[in-house]
C-alpha positions as CSV (number, residue, x, y, z in Angstrom):
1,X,-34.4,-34.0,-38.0
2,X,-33.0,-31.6,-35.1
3,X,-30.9,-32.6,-32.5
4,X,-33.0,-33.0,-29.0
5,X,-31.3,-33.3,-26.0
6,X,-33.0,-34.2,-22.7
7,X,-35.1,-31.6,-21.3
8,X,-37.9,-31.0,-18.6
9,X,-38.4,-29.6,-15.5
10,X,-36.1,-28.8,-12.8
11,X,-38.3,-31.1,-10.5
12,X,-37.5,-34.5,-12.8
13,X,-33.6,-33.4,-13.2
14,X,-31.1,-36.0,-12.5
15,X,-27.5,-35.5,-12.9
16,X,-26.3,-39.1,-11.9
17,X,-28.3,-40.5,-15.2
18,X,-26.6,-37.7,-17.8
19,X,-23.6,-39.6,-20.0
20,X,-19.9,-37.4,-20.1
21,X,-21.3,-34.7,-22.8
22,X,-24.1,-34.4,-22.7
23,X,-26.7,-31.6,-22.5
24,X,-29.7,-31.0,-20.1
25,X,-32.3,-27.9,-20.5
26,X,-34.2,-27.2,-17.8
27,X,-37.4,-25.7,-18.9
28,X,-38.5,-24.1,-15.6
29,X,-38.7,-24.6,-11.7
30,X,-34.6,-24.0,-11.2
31,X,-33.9,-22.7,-8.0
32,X,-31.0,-21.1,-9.3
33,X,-31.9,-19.2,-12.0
34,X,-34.0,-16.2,-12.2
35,X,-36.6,-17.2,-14.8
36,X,-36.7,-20.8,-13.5
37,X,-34.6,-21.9,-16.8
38,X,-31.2,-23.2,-17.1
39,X,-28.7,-25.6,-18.7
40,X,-25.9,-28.0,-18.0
41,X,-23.6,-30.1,-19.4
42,X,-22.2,-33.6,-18.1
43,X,-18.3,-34.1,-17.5
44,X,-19.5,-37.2,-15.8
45,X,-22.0,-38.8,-14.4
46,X,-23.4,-37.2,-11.3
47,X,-20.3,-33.9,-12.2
48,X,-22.4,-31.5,-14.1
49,X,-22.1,-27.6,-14.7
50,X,-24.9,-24.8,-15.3
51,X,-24.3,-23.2,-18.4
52,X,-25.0,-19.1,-17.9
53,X,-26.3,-16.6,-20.7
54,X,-25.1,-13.4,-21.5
55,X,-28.4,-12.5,-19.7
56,X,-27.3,-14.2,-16.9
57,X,-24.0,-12.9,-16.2
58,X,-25.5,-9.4,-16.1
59,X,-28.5,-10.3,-14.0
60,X,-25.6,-11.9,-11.5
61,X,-23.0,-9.6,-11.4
62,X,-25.7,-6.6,-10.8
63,X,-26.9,-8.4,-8.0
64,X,-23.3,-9.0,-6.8
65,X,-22.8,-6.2,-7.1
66,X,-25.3,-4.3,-5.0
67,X,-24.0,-6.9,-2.3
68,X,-20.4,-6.1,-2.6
69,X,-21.6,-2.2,-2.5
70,X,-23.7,-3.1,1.0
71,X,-20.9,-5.0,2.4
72,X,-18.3,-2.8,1.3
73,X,-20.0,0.3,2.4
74,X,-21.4,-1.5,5.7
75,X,-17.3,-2.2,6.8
76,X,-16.3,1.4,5.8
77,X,-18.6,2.9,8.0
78,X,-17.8,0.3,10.9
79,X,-14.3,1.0,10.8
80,X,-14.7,5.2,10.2
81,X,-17.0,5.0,13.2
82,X,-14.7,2.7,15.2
83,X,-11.6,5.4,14.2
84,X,-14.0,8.2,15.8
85,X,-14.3,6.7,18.5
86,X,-10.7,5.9,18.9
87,X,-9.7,9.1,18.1
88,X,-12.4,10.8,20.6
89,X,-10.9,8.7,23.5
90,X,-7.6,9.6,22.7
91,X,-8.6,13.9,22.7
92,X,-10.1,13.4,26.0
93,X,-7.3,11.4,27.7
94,X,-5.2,14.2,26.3
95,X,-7.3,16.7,27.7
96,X,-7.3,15.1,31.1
97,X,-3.9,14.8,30.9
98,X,-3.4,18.6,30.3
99,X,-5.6,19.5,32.6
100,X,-3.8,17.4,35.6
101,X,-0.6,19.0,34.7
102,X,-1.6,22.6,34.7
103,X,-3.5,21.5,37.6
104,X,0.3,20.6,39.4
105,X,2.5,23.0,37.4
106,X,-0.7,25.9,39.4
107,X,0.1,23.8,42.5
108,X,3.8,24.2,42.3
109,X,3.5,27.6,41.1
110,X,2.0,28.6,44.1
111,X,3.8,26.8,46.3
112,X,7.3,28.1,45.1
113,X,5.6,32.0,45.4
114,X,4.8,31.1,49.0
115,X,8.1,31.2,49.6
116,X,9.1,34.5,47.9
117,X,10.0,37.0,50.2
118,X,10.8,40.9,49.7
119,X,11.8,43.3,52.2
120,X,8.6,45.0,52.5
121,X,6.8,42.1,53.3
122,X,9.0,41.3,56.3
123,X,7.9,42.0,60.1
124,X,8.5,44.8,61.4
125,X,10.7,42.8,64.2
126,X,12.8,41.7,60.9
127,X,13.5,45.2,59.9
128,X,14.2,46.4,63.1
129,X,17.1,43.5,63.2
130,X,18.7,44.7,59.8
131,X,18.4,48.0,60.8
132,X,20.2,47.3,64.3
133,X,22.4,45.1,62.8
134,X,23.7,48.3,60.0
135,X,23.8,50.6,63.4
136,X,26.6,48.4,64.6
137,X,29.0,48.3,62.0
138,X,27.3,45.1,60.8
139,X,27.0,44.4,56.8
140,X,23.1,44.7,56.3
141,X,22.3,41.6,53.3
142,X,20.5,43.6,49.9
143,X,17.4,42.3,48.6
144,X,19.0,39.9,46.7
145,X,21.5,38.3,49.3
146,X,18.3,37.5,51.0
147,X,16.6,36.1,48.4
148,X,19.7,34.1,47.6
149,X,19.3,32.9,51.2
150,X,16.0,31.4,50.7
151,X,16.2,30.5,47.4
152,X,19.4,27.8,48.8
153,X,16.8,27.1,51.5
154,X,14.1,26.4,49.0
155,X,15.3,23.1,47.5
156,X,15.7,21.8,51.1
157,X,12.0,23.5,51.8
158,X,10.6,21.4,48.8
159,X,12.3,18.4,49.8
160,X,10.7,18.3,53.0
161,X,7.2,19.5,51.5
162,X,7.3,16.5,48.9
163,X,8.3,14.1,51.7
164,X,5.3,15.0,53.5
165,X,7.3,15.7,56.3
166,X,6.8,19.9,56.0
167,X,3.6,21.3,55.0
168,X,3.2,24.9,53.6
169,X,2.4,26.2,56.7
170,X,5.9,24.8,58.0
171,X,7.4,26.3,55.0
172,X,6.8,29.5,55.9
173,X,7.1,29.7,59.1
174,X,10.9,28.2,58.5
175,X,11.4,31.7,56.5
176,X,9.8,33.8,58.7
177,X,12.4,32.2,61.7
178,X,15.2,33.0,59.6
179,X,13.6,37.0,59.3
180,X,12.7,37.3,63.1
């Protein structure tokens, strides 16, 4: 005679009546297995375990595996396109940032040539005054003494400018004093 243990469907399944070792085959309706069919074994009663076939194990780790894929692959792409993103806010702060300081390095540029003065671009009146000033006896200042001139005046120029307290305008028309 062969060895029965209890058996029937999932529906009529009742763990707290199995005894510690014994076996229960579910012949179909379980939930938890993909044909419906499964078994278990008692530790005690109401503690029991589903037994899984070779079958099994490769029908649960495919499927565990697609999910791993999806979930793996869905974080991957959440993070790569959160690093874009990071990585596109950062190239446009830097390129506002560049852009503001040529902007101000143009700015100071311009404002330091404003204040370059040669002899040909003095007034006539200016000239007239060197060229007095040489008919006397008196030293007439090169090219350079007079740019040395402004350029110690410059600082002081600036000073004012950035202060708010001289404007370009003012700037200039400091120079051209000095110049006649």
């Amino acid at each position: 005679m062969a060895i029965q243990v209890r058996r029937g469907v999932f529906d009529n399944f009742d763990a707290t009546r199995l005894l510690a070792g014994e076996w229960a085959v579910v012949l179909s309706g379980d939930p938890n297995a993909s044909d419906g069919r499964a078994v278990y074994v008692c530790f005690a009663a109401g503690s029991v375990k589903r037994m899984a076939t070779y079958e099994d194990m490769i029908n649960q780790l495919a499927n565990a595996s697609e999910e791993l894929v999806s979930i793996v692959v869905d974080g991957v792409t959440e993070d790569l396109q959160a690093a874009i993103e990071d990585a596109e806010d950062a190239t446009e702060a830097a390129e506002t940032a560049t852009g503001r300081a040529n902007s101000a390095a143009d700015e100071a540029e311009a404002f330091l040539n404003g204040f370059v003065v040669q002899y040909e671009n003095l007034s006539d009146e200016c000239k007239a005054l060197i060229a007095q000033s040489a008919g006397t006896g008196a030293e007439v200042i090169s090219d350079d003494e007079g740019i040395a001139i402004i350029d110690s005046l410059t600082p002081l120029i600036i000073s004012g400018h950035d202060s708010g307290t001289i404007s370009d305008v003012e700037g200039l028309a400091i120079i051209d004093g000095i110049f006649g």
